[in-house]
Residue, then its C-alpha position, 0 to 999 in steps of 0.5 A: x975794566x975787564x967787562x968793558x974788554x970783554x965786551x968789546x972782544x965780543x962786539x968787535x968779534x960779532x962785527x967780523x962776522x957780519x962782514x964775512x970774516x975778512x982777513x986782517x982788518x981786526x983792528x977796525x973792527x976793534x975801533x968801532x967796537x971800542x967807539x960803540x961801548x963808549x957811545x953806550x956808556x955815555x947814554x947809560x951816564x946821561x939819563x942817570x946825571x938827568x935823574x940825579x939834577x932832577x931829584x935835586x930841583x923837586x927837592x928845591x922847589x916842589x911848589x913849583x911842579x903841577x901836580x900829575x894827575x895817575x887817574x885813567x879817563x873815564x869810559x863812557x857808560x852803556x845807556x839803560x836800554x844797552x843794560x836791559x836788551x844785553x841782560x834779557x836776551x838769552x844765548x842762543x843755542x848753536x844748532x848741531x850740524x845734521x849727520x850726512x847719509x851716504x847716497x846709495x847706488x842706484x838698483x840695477x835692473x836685471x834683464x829679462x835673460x838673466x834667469x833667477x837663482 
């Protein structure tokens, strides 16, 4: 009984959140609270009771169910010739990028006034 109050207090808190915390409407958000545990409960209890009647039905009568088949289909196998091409043919190897050279300025000309040192 305590887990179920503390998980309805959470639940109704985070409920007032999401609405923006408004003022004085705690007890409909109590209420939803309440019906979303209880929802809950009912469909946790549900699939237990279905596990329980059919445990007690494979019991009863186990000739009654096809057996269940837990092998994987089969994938299709490579042709010969997918088997040899993909073993004789050798990696490729990956060609390295070649260094790029920086571009140098062109040479200036000197003019015929300039003398020379």
């Amino acid at each position: 009984m305590a887990d179920s109050n503390e998980w309805i207090r959470n639940r109704a808190y985070a409920l007032w959140e999401e609405e923006g915390r408004p003022h004085g409407r705690d007890a409909e958000h109590w209420a939803r609270a309440c019906e979303e545990f209880e929802a809950q409960s009912e469909a946790t209890e549900k699939p237990a009771a279905a596990v329980t009647a059919s445990r007690t039905r494979k019991a009863a009568s186990p000739a009654t169910e096809a057996p269940v088949s837990t092998a994987e289909p089969k994938k299709p196998k490579a042709s010969a010739k997918t088997k040899t091409a993909t073993a004789k043919a050798p990696a490729k190897p990956v060609a390295e990028p070649k260094p790029v050279e920086p571009i140098a300025a062109p040479a200036r000309k000197r003019s015929a006034k300039t003398p020379v040192a």
